[in-house]
N, C-alpha and C positions, 0 to 999 in steps of 0.2 A: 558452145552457147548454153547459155542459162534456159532462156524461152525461143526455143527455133523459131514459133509462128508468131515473135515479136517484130515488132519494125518502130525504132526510135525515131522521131522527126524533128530534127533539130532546125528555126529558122532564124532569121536576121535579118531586121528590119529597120530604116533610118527614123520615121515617124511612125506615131501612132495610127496617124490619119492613113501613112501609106498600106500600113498592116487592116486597119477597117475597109479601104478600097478593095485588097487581094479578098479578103475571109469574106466580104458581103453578105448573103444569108446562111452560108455556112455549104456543107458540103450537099452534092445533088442526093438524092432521096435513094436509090442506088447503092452509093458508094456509104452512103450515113449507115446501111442496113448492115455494112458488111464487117461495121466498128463496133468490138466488142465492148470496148473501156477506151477512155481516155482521160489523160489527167494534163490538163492545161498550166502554163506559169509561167508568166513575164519576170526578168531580170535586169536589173538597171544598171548599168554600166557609165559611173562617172566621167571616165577619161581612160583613152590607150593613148600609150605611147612606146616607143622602140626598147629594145632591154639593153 
């Protein structure tokens, strides 16, 4: 491991709207304290299909 006290969180999501219901005000006050950094970023994904 590059950063042992790292932890990547990768999610996936169908809508926008569904990802605004999960995230709502953001994380509890608690857990927000315990985030050193974070770097956010949506990717768009035209189409899957089988290979």
């Amino acid at each position: 491991m590059i950063e042992p006290d790292r932890i990547n969180v990768h999610e996936r999501w169908e809508t926008d709207e569904a990802l605004a219901r999960f995230r709502g005000a953001g994380p509890e006050p608690a857990q927000a304290a315990r985030i050193r950094d974070a770097e956010v970023r949506a990717y768009r994904i035209a189409a899957v299909e089988a290979p």
